[in-house]
KOLKE-753569 format. One record per residue (C-alpha): residue number from 1; residue in one letter; x, y, z. Coordinates in Angstrom, 3 decimals, always signed. Example, Ala and Ser with C-alpha at 12.3 -4.5 7.8 and 13.67 -1.06 7.14 Angstrom:
2
+------+------+----------+----------+----------+
| resi | resn |        x |        y |        z |
+------+------+----------+----------+----------+
|    1 |    A |  +12.300 |   -4.500 |   +7.800 |
|    2 |    S |  +13.670 |   -1.060 |   +7.140 |
+------+------+----------+----------+----------+
//
This chain:
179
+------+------+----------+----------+----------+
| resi | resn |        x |        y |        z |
+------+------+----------+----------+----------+
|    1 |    X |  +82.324 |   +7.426 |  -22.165 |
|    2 |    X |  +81.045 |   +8.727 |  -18.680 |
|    3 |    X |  +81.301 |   +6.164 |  -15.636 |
|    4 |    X |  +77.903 |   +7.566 |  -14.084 |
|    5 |    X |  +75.895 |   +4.800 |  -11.741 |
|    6 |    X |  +73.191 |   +2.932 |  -13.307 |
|    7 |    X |  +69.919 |   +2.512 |  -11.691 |
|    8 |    X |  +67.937 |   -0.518 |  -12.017 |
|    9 |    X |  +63.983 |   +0.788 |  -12.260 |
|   10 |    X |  +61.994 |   -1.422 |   -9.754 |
|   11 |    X |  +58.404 |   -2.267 |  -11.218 |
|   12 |    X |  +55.962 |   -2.104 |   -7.873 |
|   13 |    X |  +54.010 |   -5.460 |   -8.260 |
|   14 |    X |  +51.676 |   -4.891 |   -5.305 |
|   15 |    X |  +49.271 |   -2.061 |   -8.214 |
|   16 |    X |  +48.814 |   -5.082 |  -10.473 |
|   17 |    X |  +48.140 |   -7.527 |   -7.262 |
|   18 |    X |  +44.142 |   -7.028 |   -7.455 |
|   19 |    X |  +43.461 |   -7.330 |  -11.318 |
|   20 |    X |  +46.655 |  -10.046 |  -11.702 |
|   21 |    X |  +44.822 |  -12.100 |   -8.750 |
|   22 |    X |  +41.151 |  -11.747 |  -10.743 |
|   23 |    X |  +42.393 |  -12.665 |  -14.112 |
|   24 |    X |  +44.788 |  -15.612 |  -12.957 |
|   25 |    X |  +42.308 |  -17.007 |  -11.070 |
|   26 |    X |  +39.736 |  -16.681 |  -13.428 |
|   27 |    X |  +41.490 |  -17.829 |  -16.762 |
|   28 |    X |  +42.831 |  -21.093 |  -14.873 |
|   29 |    X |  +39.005 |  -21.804 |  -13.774 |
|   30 |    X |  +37.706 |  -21.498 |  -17.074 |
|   31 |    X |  +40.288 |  -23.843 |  -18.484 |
|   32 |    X |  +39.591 |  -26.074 |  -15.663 |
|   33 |    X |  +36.001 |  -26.005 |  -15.191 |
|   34 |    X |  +35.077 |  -26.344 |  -18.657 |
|   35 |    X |  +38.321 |  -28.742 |  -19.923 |
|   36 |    X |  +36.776 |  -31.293 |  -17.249 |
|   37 |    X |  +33.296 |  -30.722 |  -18.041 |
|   38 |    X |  +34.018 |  -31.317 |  -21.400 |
|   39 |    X |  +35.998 |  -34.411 |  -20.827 |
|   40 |    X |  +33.067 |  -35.686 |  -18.228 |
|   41 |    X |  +30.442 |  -35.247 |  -21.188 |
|   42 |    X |  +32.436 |  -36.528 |  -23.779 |
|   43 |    X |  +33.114 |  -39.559 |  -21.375 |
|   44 |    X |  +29.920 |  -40.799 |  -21.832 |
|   45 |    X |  +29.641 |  -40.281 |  -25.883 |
|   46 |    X |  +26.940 |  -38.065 |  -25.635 |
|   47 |    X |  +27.646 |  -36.757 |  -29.088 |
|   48 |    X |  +29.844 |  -33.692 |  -30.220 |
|   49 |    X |  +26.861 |  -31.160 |  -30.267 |
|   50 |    X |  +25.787 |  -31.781 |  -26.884 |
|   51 |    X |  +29.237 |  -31.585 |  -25.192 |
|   52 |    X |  +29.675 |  -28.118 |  -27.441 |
|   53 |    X |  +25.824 |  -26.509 |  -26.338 |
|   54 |    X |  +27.250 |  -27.610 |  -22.126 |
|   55 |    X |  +30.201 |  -26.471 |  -22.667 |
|   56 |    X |  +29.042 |  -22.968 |  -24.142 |
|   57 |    X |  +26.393 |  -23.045 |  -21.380 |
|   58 |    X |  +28.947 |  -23.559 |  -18.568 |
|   59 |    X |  +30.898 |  -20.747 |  -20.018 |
|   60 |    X |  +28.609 |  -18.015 |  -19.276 |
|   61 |    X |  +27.157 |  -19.645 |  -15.948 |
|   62 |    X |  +31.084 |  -20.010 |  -14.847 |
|   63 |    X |  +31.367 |  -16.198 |  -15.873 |
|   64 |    X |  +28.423 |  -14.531 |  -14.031 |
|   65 |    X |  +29.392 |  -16.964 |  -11.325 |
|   66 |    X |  +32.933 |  -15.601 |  -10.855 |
|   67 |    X |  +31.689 |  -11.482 |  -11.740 |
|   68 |    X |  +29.459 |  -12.339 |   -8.684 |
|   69 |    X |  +31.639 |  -13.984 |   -6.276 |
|   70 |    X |  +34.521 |  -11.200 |   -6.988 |
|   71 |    X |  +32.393 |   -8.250 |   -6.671 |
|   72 |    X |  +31.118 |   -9.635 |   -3.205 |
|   73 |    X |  +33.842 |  -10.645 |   -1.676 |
|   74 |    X |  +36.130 |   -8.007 |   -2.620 |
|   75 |    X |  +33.459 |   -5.125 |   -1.627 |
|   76 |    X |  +33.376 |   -6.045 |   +1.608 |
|   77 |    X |  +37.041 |   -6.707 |   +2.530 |
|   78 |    X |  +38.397 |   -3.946 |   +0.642 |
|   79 |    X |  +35.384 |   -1.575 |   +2.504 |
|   80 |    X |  +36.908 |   -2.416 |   +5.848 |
|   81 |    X |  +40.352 |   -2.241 |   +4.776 |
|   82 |    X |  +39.593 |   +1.347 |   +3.736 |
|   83 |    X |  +38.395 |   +2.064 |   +6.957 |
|   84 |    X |  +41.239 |   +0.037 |   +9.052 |
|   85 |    X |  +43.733 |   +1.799 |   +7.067 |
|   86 |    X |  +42.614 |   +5.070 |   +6.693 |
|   87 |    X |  +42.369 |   +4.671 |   +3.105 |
|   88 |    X |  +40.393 |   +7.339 |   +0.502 |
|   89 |    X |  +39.510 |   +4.696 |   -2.108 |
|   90 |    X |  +39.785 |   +0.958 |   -2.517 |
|   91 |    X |  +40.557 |   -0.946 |   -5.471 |
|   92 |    X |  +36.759 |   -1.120 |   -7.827 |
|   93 |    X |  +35.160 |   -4.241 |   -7.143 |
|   94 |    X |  +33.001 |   -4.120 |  -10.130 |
|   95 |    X |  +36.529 |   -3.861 |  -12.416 |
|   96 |    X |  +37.652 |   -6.683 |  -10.468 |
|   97 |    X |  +34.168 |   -8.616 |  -11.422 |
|   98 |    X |  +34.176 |   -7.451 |  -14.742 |
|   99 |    X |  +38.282 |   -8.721 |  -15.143 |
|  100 |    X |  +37.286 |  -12.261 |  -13.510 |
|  101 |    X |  +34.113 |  -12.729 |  -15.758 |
|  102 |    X |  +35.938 |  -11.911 |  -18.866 |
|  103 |    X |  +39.240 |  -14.038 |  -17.825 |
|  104 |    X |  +36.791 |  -16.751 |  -17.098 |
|  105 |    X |  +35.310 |  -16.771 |  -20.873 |
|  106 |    X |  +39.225 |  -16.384 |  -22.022 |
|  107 |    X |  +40.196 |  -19.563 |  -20.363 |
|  108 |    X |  +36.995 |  -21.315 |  -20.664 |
|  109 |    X |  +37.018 |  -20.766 |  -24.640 |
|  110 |    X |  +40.107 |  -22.640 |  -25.418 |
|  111 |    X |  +39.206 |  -26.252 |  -24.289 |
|  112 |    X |  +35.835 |  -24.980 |  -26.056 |
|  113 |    X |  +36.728 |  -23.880 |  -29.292 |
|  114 |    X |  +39.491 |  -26.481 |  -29.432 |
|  115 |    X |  +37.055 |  -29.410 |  -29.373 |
|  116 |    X |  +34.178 |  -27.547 |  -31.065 |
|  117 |    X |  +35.122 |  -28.720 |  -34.485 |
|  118 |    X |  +35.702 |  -32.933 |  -33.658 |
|  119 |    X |  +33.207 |  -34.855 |  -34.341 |
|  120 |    X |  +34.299 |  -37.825 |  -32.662 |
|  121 |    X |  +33.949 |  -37.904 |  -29.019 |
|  122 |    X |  +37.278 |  -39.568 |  -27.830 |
|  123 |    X |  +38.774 |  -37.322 |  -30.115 |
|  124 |    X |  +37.379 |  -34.289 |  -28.492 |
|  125 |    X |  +38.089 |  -35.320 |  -25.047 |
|  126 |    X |  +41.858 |  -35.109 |  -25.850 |
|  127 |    X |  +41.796 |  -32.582 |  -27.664 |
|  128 |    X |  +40.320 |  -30.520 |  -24.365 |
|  129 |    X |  +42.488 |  -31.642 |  -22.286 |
|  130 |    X |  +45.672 |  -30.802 |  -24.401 |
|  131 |    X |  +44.380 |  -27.223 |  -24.810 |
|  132 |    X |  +43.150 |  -26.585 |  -21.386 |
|  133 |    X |  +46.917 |  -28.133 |  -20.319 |
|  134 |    X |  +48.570 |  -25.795 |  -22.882 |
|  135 |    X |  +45.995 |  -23.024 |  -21.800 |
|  136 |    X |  +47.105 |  -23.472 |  -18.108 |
|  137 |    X |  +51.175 |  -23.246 |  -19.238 |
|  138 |    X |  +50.401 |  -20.210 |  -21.256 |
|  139 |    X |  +48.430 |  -18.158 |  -18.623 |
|  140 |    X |  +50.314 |  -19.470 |  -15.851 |
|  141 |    X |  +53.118 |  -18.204 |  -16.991 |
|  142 |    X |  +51.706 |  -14.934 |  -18.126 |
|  143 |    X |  +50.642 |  -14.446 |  -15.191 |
|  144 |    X |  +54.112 |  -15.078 |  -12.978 |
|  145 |    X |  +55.827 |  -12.594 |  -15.722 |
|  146 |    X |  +53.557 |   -9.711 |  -14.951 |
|  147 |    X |  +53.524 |  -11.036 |  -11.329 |
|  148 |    X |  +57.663 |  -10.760 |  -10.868 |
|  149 |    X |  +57.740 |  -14.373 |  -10.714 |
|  150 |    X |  +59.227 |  -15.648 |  -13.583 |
|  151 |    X |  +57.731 |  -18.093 |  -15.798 |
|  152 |    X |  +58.751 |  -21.651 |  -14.053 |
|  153 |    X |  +56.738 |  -21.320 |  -11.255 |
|  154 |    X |  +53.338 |  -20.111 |  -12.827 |
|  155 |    X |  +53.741 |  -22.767 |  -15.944 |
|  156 |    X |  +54.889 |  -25.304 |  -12.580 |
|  157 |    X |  +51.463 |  -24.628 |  -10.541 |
|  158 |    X |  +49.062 |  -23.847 |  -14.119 |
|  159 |    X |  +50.732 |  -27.735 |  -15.451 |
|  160 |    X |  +50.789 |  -29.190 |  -11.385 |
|  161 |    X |  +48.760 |  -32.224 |  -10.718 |
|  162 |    X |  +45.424 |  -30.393 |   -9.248 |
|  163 |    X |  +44.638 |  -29.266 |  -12.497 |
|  164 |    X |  +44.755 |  -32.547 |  -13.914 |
|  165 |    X |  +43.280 |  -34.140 |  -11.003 |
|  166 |    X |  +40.298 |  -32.135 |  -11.685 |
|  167 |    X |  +40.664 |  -33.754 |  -15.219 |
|  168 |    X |  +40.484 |  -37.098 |  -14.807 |
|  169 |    X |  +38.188 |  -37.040 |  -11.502 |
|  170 |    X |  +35.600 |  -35.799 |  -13.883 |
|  171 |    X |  +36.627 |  -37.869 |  -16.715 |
|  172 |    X |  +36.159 |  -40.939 |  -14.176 |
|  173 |    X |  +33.090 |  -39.670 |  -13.250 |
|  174 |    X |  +31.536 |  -39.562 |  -17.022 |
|  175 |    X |  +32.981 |  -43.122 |  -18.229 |
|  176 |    X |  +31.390 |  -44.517 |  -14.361 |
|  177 |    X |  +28.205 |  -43.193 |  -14.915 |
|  178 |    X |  +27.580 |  -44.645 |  -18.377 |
|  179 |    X |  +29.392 |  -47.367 |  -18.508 |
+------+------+----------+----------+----------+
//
C-alpha cells in the first residue's frame, strides 16, 4: 500500500453556466407557463380537447418566444463582453436559443401530456398541477446537481411558493371569469 496524496478533481462550473442558465430557466417556464394555463382553461370547464389544442399551442408560442428572447439578449451582452474583456469568442447565442426553446417544450410537455388523456376537467387540472410540481422538483434539482449546488436548494426554489403562486393566480383567474 503506498501513502501517496490524493487529489480531489474540481469540476469548473462557470463552462456549464450559459447552457445550465438556458435550460433551467427554460424547463421551469414551460412547466409553469403551461401547468397554469392549463389549470386557468380547465377552470372554466371548457372541455378536455380545448385545454389540450391551448396547451399544445402555448407550447410552441412559449418556445419561439424563449429561442427569441435568448438569442437577443445574450448577442448583445456577450458582444460587448467580448470586447470589454478582450475575449476571441463568446458563448453561441443561437445554441443558447436553440437549448432554451427545446428546454421550454421539455418542461412544457409534462403538465401537457400528463392531462392530455383525462377527460374530466377537474381531473385534469390536478393532474397538471401535480406534474408541473413534480416537473419543477425533478429539473430543479437536476439542475443544482450539474450546477454544484446540491439537490435541496434547486428542488427548494423549483417546489417554492412562486411557482405555485403562478398556479393558483391563474387558476383564480379561470374559475372568476366563468363563474
Amino acid at each position: 500500500m503506498t501513502n501517496l496524496p490524493q487529489f480531489k478533481q474540481e469540476t469548473d462550473y462557470t463552462a456549464r453556466s450559459h447552457w445550465l442558465r438556458a435550460s433551467t430557466l427554460g424547463a421551469n417556464d414551460g412547466l409553469v407557463s403551461i401547468s397554469s394555463l392549463m389549470m386557468g382553461i380547465g377552470a372554466t370547464r371548457a372541455g378536455s380537447k380545448a385545454t389540450i389544442l391551448t396547451g399544445f399551442s402555448a407550447l410552441f408560442a412559449g418556445a419561439c418566444s424563449m429561442a427569441v428572447a435568448k438569442f437577443v439578449s445574450v448577442h448583445p451582452i456577450e458582444t460587448a463582453r467580448m470586447k470589454r474583456e478582450g475575449r476571441r469568442s463568446i458563448p453561441n447565442p443561437l445554441l443558447a436559443a436553440m437549448v432554451s426553446a427545446l428546454a421550454f417544450l421539455l418542461g412544457g410537455i409534462v403538465p401537457l401530456l400528463a392531462a392530455a388523456f383525462v377527460d374530466d376537467s377537474r381531473v385534469g387540472t390536478g393532474v397538471a398541477a401535480a406534474a408541473g410540481t413534480l416537473g419543477m422538483a425533478a429539473f430543479g434539482g437536476a439542475g443544482a446537481a450539474l450546477g454544484g449546488t446540491g439537490w435541496g436548494g434547486g428542488c427548494g426554489w423549483g417546489e417554492g411558493g412562486w411557482p405555485w403562486a403562478s398556479l393558483l393566480v391563474s387558476l383564480s383567474w379561470g374559475k372568476w371569469f366563468w363563474w
